[in-house]
C-alpha positions in Angstrom: -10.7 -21.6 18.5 -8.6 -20.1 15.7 -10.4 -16.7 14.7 -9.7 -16.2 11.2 -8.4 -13.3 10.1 -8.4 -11.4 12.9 -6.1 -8.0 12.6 -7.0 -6.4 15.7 -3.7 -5.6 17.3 -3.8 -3.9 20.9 -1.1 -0.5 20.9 -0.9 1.7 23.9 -4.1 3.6 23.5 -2.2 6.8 25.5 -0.3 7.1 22.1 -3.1 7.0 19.9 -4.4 9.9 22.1 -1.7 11.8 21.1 -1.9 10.8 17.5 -5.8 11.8 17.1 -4.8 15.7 18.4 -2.1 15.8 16.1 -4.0 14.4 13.2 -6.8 17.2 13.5 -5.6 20.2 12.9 -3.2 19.3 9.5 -6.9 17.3 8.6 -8.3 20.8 8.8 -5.4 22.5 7.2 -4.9 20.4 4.6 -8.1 20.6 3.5 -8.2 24.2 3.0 -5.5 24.3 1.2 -7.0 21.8 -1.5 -10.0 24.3 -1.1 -8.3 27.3 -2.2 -6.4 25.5 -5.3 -9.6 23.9 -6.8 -10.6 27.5 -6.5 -7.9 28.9 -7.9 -7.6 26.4 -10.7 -11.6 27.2 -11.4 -11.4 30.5 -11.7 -14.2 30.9 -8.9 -14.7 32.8 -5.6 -13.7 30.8 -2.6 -16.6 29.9 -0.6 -16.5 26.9 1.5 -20.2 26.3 1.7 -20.1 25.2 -2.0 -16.7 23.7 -2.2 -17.8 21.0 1.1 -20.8 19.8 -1.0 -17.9 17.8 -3.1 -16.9 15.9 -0.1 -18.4 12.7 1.5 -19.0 14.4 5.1 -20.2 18.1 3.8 -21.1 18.8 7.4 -17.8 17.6 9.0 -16.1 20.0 6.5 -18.3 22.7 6.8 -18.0 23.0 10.8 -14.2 22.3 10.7 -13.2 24.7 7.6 -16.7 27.9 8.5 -14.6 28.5 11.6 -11.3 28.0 11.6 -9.1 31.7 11.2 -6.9 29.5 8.8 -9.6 29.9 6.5 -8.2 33.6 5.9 -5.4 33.4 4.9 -3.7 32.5 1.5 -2.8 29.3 0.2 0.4 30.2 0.4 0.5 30.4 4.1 -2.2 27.7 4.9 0.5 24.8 2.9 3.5 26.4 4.8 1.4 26.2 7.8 0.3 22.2 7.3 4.4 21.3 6.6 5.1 22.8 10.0 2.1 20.8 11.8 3.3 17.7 10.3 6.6 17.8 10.7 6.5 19.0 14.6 4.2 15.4 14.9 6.8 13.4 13.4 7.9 12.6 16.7 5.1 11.1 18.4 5.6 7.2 18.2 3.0 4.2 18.0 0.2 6.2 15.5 2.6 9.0 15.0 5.1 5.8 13.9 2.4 5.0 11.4 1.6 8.0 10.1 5.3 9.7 9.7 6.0 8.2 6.2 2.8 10.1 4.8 3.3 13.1 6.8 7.7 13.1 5.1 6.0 12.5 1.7 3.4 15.2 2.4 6.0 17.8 3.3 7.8 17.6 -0.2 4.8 17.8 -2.0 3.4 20.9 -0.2 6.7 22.3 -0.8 5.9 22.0 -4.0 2.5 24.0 -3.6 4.3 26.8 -1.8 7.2 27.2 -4.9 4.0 26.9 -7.0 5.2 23.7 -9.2 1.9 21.6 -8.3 0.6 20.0 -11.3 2.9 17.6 -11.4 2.5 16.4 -7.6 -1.2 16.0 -7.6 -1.6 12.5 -8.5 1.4 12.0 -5.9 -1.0 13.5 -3.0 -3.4 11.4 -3.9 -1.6 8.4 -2.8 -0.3 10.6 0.0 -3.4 11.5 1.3 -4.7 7.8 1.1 -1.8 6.1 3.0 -2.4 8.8 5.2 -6.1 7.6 5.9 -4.8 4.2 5.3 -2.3 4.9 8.7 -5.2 6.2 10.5 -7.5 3.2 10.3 -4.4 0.7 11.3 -4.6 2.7 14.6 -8.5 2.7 15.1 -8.1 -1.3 14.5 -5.7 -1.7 16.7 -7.9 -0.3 19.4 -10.9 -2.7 19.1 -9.6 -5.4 21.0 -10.2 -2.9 24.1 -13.6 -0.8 23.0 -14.7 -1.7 26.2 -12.6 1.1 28.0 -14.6 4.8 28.1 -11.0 6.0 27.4 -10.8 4.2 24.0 -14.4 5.2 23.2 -13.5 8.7 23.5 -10.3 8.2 21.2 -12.1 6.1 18.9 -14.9 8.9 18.4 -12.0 11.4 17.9 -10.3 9.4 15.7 -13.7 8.9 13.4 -13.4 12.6 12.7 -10.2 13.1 11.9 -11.2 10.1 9.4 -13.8 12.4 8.0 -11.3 15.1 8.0 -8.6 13.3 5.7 -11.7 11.5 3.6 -13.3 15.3 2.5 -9.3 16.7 1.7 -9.0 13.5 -0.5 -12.4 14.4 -1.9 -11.1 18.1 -2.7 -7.8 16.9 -4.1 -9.8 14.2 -6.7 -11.1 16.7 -9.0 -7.4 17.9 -9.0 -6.4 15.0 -10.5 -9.1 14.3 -12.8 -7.9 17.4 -14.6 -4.5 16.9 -14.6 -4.6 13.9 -16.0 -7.0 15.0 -18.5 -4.3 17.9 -19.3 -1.8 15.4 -19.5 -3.9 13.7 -22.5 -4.8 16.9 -24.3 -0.5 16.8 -24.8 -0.5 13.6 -25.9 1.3 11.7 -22.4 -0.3 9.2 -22.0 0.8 5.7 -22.8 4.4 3.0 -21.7 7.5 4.0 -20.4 10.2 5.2 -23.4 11.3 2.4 -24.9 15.1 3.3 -24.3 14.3 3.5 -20.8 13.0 -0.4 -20.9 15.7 -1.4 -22.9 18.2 0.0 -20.5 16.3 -1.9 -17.5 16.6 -5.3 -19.6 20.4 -4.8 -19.9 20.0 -3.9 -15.4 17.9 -7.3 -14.4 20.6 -9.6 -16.4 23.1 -8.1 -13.5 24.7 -4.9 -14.5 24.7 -2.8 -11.8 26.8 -1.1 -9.0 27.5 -3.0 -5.8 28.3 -0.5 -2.6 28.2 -3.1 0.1 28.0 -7.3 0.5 26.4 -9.4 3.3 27.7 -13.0 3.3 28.1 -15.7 6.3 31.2 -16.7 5.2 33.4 -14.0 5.8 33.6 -12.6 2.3 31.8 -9.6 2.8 32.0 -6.0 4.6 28.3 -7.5 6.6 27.7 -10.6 8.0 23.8 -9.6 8.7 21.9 -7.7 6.5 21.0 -4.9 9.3 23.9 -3.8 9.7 24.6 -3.2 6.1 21.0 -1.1 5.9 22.4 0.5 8.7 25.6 1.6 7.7 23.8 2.8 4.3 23.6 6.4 3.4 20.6 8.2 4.6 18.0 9.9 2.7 20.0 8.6 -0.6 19.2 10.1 -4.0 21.2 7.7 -5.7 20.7 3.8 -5.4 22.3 2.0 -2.8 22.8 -2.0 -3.6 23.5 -4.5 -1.0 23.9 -7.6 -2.6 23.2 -10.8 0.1 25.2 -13.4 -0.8 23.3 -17.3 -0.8 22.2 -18.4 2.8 19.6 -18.6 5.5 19.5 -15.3 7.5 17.6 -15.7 10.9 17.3 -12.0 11.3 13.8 -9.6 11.0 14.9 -6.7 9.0 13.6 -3.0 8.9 14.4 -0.4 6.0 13.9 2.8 7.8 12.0 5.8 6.3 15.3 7.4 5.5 16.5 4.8 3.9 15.7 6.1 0.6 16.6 4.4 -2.8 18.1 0.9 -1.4 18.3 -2.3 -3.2 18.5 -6.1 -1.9 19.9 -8.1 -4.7 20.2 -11.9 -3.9 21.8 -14.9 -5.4 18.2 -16.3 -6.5 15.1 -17.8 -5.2 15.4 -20.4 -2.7 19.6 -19.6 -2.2 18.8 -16.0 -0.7 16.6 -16.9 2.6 15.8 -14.2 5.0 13.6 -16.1 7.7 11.5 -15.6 10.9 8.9 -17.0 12.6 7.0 -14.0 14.8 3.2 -14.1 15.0 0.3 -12.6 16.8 0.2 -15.7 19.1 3.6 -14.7 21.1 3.2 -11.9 24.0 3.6 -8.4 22.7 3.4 -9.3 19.0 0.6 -7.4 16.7 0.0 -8.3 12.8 2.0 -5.2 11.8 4.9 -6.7 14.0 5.3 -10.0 13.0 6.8 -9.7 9.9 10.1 -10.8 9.4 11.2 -8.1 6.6 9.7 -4.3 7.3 10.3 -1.8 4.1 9.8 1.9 4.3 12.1 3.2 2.4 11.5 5.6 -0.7 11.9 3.6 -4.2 13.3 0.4 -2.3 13.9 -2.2 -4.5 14.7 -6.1 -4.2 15.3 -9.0 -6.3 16.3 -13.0 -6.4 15.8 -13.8 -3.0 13.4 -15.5 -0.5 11.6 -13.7 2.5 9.4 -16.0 4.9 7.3 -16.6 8.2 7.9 -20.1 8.9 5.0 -20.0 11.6 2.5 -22.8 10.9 -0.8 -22.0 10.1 -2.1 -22.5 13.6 -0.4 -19.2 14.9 -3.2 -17.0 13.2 -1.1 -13.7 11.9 2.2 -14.2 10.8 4.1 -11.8 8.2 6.7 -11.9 6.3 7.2 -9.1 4.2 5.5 -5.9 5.3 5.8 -2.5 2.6 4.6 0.8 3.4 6.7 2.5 0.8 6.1 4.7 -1.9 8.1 3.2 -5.4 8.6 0.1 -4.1 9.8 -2.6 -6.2 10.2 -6.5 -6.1 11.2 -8.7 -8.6 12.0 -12.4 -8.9 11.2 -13.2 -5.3 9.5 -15.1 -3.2 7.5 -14.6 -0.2 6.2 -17.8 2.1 4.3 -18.0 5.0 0.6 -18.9 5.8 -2.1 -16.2 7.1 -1.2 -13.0 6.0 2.1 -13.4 4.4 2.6 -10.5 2.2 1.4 -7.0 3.8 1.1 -4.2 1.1 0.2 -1.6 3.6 0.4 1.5 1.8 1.8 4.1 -1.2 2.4 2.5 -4.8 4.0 -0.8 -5.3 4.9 -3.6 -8.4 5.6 -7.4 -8.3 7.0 -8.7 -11.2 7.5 -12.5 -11.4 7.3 -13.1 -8.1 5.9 -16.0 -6.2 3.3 -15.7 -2.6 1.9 -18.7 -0.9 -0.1 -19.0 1.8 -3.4 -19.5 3.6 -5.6 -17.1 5.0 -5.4 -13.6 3.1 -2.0 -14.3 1.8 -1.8 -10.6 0.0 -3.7 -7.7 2.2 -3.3 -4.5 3.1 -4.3 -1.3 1.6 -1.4 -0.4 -0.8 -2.0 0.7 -5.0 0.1 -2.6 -5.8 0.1 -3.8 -9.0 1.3 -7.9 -9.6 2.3 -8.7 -12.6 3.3 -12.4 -14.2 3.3 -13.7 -10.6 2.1 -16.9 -8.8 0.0 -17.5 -6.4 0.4 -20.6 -4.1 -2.6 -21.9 -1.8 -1.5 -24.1 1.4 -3.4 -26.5 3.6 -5.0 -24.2 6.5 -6.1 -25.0 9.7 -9.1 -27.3 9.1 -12.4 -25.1 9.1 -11.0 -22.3 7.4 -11.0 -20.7 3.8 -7.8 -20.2 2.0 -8.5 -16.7 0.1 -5.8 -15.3 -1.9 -6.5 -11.6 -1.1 -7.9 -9.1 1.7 -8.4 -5.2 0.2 -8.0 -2.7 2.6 -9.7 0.3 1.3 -11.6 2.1 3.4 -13.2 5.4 1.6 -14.1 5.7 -2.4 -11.7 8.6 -3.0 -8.3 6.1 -2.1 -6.6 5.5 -5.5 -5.6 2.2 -4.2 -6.8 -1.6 -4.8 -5.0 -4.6 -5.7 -4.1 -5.6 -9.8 -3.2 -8.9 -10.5 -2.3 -9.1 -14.1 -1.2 -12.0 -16.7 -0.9 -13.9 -12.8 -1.4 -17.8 -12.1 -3.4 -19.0 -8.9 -3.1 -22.4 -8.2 -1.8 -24.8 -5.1 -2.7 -27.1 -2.7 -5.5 -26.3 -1.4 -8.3 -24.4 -3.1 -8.5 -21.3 -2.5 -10.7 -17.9 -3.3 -9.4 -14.9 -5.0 -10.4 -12.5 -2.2 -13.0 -11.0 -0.1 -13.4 -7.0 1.0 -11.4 -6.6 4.4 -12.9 -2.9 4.4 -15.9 -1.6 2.9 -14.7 0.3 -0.2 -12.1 -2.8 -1.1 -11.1 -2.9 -5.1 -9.6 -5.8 -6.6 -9.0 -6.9 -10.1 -7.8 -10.0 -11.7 -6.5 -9.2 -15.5 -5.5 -12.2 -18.2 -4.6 -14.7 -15.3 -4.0 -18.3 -15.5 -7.1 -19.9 -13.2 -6.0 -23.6 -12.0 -8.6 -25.9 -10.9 -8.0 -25.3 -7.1 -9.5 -21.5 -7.4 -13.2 -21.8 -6.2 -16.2 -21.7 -8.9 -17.3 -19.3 -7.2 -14.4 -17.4 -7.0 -15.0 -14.8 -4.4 -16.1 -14.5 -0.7 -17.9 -12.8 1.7 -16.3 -11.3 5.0 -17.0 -14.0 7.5 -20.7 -15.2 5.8 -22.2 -11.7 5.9 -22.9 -9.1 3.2 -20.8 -6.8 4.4 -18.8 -4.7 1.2 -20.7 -6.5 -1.0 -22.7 -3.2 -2.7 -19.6 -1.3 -2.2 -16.7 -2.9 -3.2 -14.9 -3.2 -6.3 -14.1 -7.0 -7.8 -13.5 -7.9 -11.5 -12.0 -10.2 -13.6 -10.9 -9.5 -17.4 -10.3 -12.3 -19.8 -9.1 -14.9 -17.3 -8.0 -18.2 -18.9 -7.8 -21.8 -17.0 -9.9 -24.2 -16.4 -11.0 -22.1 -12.7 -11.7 -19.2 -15.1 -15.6 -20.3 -16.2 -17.4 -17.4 -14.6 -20.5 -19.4 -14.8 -21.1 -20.1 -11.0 -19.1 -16.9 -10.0 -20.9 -14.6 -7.2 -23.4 -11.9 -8.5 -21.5 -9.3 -7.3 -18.1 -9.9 -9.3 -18.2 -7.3 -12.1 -16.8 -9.1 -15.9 -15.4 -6.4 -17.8 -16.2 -7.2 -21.2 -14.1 -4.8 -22.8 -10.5 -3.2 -22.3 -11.5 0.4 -21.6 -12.5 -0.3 -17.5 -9.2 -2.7 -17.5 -6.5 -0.2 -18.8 -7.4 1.5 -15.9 -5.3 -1.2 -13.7 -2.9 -1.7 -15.7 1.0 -0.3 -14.2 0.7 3.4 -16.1 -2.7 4.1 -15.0 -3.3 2.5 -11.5 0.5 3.5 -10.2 2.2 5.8 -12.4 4.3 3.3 -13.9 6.0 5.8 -16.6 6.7 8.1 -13.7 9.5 5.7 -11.6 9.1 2.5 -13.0 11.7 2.5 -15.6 14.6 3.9 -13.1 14.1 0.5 -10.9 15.8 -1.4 -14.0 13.0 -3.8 -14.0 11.0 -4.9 -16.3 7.3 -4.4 -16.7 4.4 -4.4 -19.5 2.8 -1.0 -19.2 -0.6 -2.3 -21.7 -3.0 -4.5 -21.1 
């Protein structure tokens, strides 16, 4: 029987041992830290009594923060103290593998807080702090295929309060970021990227840029696979790096590392560009997180007029093709095929701009603060017996600023097909001025496997869809219809990812209102 949806993947639970100790003490630290800047900021006398009734486990903060000698000293110490913890667990691999993009971005930030330059890094922590949690429940998942064991019952109960730990620091770091963004609108920035800027990008897309190195299968290029370009590419770049890929099929899987940092794929277009693979959860050794055929973690990656794919049918169950756990990612003009969980936005901020997904099963999941925009969505024919659902949200606690936009999209296909259903409990999803074809579902949404679960606590809402699979008429009770354009501004690419902030350096194009 074909179990749909499944994303338990079994990792080596002696790693995840390792992971949980290292996890709870910058938890704790962290959380301090916030502690004593909201104090600071307020004007008040630190107690932590008062400042745990903001989080969602007061008593979990109170026990871990009352005791702890860290409490003592100054916030100056405590943030120098949480860079050294994290970067002395880089080195652990499996959870530690997980959790090391959060932990690189966390350092630079915190250097921040030491040197006292903050406000401008708090709404970055934000999405920090919730890839971080993000990392954290990919590890517990992966150990419920064996929850059997007493071993992984003791990790997994470890691993629930480190989840506490990182869900009260995101709590404390909220109210941070309520006020600076309200500062930020006393002084009038709010609003689109400069319109120079834009402009600039326009001239970018249409092919002015900079190439540093070529992959082609003929011969007329430095690379003849795409690795070994990435690999040969500087490390921990702050300019851009483009490796244009000439037109052909590449039967390679391809991983841009963490310290890969600014790199761009530029392809010869859609369909002539093919990077291909066929991995799934069905073949010894391989999890959901492993199948995919294209891995990017690299810092303000960027890719454009090509093809990425999973050719595995839809009777291998998980099978990616383009997993993204990087912060300032970018994607334009691409597409992205496979069938049950094709496209995995994992974590940090990301943008799709006239890009086109198909598949079946929770084609789009993850837990990323991905915003589409002008892209298509393509149903396939699944295995008989199962739903084709568009997208699976993977937020797991209220204070992540993450969720899925899909704005001026199309849905359509072969098959129909739902516009998603709450992997995790807290799961946010919004559909804005999107073309509805007749294959999406009167109904719309669905429930996780027939049951209620998420249902009271997730977010799903549509804005002024259009299409003749649009009529919200017979659309679940628990869709919210935002009648006005105050709630949907609030996904829209300045205000659900910052657009303004990175956006306009990746030369693409975007609309920044509603």
């Amino acid at each position: 029987m074909i179990v749909e949806s499944n994303r338990v993947d079994h990792q080596n639970p002696v790693n995840d041992r390792r992971c949980s100790r290292f996890l709870r003490r910058p938890a704790v630290v962290l959380a301090i830290s916030l502690l004593f800047v909201l104090i600071e900021k307020r004007g008040e006398e630190f107690t932590v009594s008062n400042a745990c009734k903001s989080t969602r486990f007061p008593d979990v903060c109170l026990s871990s923060l009352a005791r702890s000698q860290i409490a003592k000293s100054g916030p100056r110490e405590l943030l120098e103290e949480t860079t050294r913890a994290a970067i002395q667990g880089a080195a652990f691999d499996d959870c530690s593998e997980l959790l090391g993009s959060a932990i690189a971005e966390l350092q630079a930030s915190l250097e921040e807080f030491v040197q006292g330059r903050y406000e401008s890094e708090i709404a970055d922590i934000q999405t920090w702090m919730s890839a971080a949690l993000t990392f954290h429940d990919t590890c517990m998942d992966e150990l419920d295929e064996v929850s059997g064991d007493p071993e992984v019952k003791r990790l997994r109960a470890a691993g629930q309060r480190v989840q506490k730990l990182i869900s009260n620091a995101l709590a404390l770091v909220n109210p941070m970021v309520a006020a600076w963004r309200a500062s930020l609108a006393a002084r009038g920035q709010r609003g689109s990227a400069p319109p120079a800027l834009v402009t600039a990008g326009r001239g970018l897309v249409n092919g002015a840029h900079v190439v540093d190195a070529v992959v082609a299968q003929d011969g007329s290029g430095q690379f003849g696979r795409i690795q070994d370009a990435i690999n040969a590419a500087p490390r921990m770049s702050a300019r851009r790096y483009v490796i244009h890929i000439k037109a052909g099929v590449y039967r390679e899987y391809v991983t841009v590392r963490s310290f890969h940092t600014n790199l761009m794929f530029v392809g010869d277009g859609q369909g002539r560009t093919i990077i291909t693979g066929n991995k799934n959860v069905m073949q010894p050794g391989i999890t959901t997180r492993t199948s995919a055929t294209v891995v990017i973690e690299g810092k303000n990656f960027m890719a454009r007029e090509l093809t990425i794919e999973n050719t595995s049918g839809p009777q291998a169950q998980q099978a990616v093709a383009l997993r993204v756990g990087a912060d300032q990612a970018a994607f334009y003009r691409c597409s992205i095929h496979g069938n049950q969980d094709t496209l995995l936005a994992h974590v940090f901020r990301q943008f799709y701009r006239e890009c086109t997904v198909t598949g079946t099963v929770d084609f789009v999941f993850g837990n990323a603060a991905a915003v589409f925009q002008n892209c298509s969505f393509e149903s396939k024919v699944p295995v008989h017996g199962q739903q084709t659902v568009v997208s699976a949200q993977g937020r797991s606690d209220p204070a992540q600023n993450t969720g899925f936009s899909f704005h001026m999209c199309r849905v359509g296909g072969a098959f129909p097909v739902y516009l998603g259903r709450p992997w995790k409990e807290f799961a946010r999803v919004v559909w804005l001025r999107s073309q509805m074809e007749a294959m999406v579902q009167p109904r719309g949404w669905l429930s996780w496997e027939g049951g209620s679960f998420g249902l009271q606590t997730s977010y799903f809402a549509e804005y002024k869809n259009w299409g003749p699979g649009s009529s919200m008429r017979d659309r679940v009770k628990w869709v919210k219809v935002l009648n006005g354009p105050r709630l949907a501004r609030k996904f829209t690419p300045s205000s659900f990812i910052a657009a303004q902030s990175w956006l306009p350096k990746t030369s693409f194009i975007f609309d920044s209102k509603l």
